[in-house]
N, C-alpha and C positions, 0 to 999 in steps of 0.2 A: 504494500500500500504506500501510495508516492505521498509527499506533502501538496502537491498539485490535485490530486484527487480529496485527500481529507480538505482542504479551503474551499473545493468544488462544493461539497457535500454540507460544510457550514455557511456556503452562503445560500444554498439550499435552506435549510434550515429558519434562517435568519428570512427568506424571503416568505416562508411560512408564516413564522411570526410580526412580520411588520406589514406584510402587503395581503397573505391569502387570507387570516384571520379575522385584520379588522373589514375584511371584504367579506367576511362569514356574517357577522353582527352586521354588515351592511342590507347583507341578504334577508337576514331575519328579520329587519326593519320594515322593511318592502312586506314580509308576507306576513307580519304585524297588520300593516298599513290595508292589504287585502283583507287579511280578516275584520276588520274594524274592530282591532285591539282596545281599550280603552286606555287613554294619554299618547296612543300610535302615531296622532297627528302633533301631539308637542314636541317640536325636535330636541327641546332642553332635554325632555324625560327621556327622548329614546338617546341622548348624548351620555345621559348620566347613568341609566340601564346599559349603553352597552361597554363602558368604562368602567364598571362594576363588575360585568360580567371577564372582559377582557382581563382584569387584574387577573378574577378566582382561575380563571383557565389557562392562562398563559403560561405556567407552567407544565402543565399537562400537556399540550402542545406540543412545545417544545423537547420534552422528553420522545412522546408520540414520533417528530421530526427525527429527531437523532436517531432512533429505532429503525424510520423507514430508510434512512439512510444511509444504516447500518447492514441493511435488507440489501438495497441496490449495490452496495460496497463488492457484496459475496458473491454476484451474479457471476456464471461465468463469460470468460470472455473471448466467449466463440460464440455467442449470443449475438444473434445480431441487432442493430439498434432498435430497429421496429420492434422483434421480441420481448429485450429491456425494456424500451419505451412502455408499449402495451403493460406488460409486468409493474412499471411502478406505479403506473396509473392506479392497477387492482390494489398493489399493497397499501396504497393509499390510505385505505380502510384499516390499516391497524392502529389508525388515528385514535378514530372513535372509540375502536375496541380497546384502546388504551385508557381511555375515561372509564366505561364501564369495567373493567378492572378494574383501578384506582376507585370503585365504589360510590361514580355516577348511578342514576339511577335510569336505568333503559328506557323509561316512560320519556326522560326528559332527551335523551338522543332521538327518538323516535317523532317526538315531536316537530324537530324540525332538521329531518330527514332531508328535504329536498334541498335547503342551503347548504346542508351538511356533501352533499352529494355535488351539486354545481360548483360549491367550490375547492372538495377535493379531486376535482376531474377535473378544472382550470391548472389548481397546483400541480397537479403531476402530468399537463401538459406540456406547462410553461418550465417546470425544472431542467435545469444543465444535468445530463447524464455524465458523470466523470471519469472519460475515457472508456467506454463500458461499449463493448460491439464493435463491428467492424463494418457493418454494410445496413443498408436499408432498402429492398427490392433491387440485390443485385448492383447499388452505385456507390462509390468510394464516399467514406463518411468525412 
């Protein structure tokens, strides 16, 4: 494992936490805002709900992160990137399962499933694969 791959893998990481996260609370806003949540339309309350919430989770996260990326690290690498790629997208999911572990309660994942979903399938679009595969349909990576 190079030093060029572990800064890949935490700026991964670090993109989880600062950009895909408060875009998770931004999603839950919206489908607040759909359901006609009450206080959904005061943006003070959903500023100060989702900075409350960001605090208690952002640890979890960020654990969750290092995990996935400790996942992608072991891939082999005759894999090609599409393979990877596809692959981190699914492992994604040991996000959540990592709350419920840590003794979330699955009612409250379940609840809001669908931001939970759009934006760990944005994040594991958008992440840098850290040298991991060699081809993608056949063309030099």
């Amino acid at each position: 494992m190079t030093k060029t791959k572990l800064l890949i893998a935490l700026k991964n990481v670090v993109w989880l936490i600062l950009v895909a996260l408060p875009a998770f609370f931004l999603l839950v806003w919206v489908q607040a805002l759909i359901e006609g949540a009450y206080g959904s339309r005061n943006l003070s309350y959903a500023l100060e709900t989702g900075a409350f919430y960001y605090l208690g989770s952002v640890l979890y996260v960020c654990l969750g992160g290092v995990v996935h990326q400790a996942i992608i690290l072991c891939m082999p690498a005759i894999w090609s990137r599409f393979v990877v790629r596809i692959t981190a997208v699914l492992l994604t999911s040991v996000i959540p399962l990592l709350f419920i572990l840590l003794g979330e309660r699955v009612q409250t994942i379940t609840e809001f499933v669908i931001p939970i979903i759009l934006t760990l399938g944005v994040y594991g679009l958008l992440i840098k694969l850290p040298g991991i595969g060699s081809q993608v349909s056949g063309m030099p990576a």
